[in-house]
C-alpha positions as CSV (number, residue, x, y, z in Angstrom):
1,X,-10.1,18.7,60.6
2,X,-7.9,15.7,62.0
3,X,-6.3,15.6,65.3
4,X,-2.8,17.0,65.1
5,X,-1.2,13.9,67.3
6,X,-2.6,11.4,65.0
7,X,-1.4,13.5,61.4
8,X,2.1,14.2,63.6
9,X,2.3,10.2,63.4
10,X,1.7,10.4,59.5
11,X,4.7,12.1,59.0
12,X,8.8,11.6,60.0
13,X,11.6,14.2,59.7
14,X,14.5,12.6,57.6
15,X,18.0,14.0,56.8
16,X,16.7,14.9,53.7
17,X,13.1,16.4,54.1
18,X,9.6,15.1,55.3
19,X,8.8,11.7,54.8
20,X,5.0,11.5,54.6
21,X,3.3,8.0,54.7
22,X,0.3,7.5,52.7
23,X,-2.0,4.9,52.0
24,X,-3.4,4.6,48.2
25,X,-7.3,3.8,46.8
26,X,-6.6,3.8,43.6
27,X,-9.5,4.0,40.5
28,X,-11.9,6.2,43.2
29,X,-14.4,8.8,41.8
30,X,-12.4,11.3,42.4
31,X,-9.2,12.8,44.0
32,X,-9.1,13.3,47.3
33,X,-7.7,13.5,50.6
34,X,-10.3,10.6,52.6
35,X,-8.8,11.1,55.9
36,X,-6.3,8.6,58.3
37,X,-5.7,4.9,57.7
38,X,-4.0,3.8,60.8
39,X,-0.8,5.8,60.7
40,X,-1.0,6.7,57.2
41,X,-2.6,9.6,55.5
42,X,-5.1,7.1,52.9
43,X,-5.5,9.5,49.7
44,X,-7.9,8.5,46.7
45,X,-7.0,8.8,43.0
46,X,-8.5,8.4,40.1
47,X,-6.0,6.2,38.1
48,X,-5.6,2.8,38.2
49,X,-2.8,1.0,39.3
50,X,-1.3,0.1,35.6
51,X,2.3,1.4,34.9
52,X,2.8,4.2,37.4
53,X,-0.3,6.0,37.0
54,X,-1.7,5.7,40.5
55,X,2.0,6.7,41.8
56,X,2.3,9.6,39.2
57,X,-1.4,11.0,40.3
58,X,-0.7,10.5,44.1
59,X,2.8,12.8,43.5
60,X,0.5,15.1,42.1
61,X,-2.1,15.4,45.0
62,X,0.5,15.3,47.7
63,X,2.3,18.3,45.8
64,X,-1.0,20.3,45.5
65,X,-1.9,19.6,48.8
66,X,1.4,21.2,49.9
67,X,1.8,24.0,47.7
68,X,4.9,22.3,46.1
69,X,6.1,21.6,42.6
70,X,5.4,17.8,41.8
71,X,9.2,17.7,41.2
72,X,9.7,18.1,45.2
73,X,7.7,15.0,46.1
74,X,9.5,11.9,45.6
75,X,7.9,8.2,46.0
76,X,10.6,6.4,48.1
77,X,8.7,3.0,49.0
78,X,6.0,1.0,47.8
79,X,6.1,1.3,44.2
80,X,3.4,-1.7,43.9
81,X,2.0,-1.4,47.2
82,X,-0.8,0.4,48.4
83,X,1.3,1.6,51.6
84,X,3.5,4.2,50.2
85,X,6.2,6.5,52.0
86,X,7.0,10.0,49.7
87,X,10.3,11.9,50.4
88,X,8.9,16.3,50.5
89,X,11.5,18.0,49.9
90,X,12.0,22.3,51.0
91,X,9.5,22.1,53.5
92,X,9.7,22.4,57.7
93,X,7.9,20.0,59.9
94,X,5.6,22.5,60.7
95,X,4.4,23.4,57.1
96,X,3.5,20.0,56.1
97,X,1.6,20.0,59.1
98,X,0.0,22.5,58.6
99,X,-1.0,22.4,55.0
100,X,-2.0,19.0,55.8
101,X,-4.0,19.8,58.9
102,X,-6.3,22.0,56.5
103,X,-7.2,19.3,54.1
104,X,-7.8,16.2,56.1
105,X,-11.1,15.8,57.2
């Protein structure tokens, strides 16, 4: 389980829900939460980065992860870039957090 200072850092409080920085392997074995990346929460997917597949299958983790429809994660930066920020939207601090805290190893 990862320290809660250093996941607190992952993650920002915006006007308009939790902004949750990630950074992206893309084409990995398999999907999966790999742990912290500096200040960044570095998730694995299994789709390459071609047309919006590794962006479409990190919405997907980061919803699951969270307990959210896929529709209530939105990828704000980094479109190209392995260094992503995603808008979550109906969720406190504290749940993110949480949820989070239980899948980072």
């Amino acid at each position: 389980m990862a320290d809660s200072d250093a996941l607190r850092n992952t993650i920002q409080i915006t006007s308009t829900g939790i902004l949750v920085r990630v950074f992206v392997q893309p084409k990995a074995r398999r999907e999966q939460v790999v742990g912290l990346h500096g200040d960044r929460l570095k998730l694995a997917v299994t789709a390459p980065p071609d047309k919006g597949k590794a962006n479409a299958a990190v919405i997907r983790l980061l919803a699951e992860m969270l307990q959210v429809a896929p529709s209530k994660v939105e990828l704000l930066r980094g479109d190209t870039s392995r260094q992503k920020d995603l808008l979550v939207a109906g969720l406190s601090q504290e749940d993110v957090l949480e949820r989070l805290a239980s899948r980072v190893p």
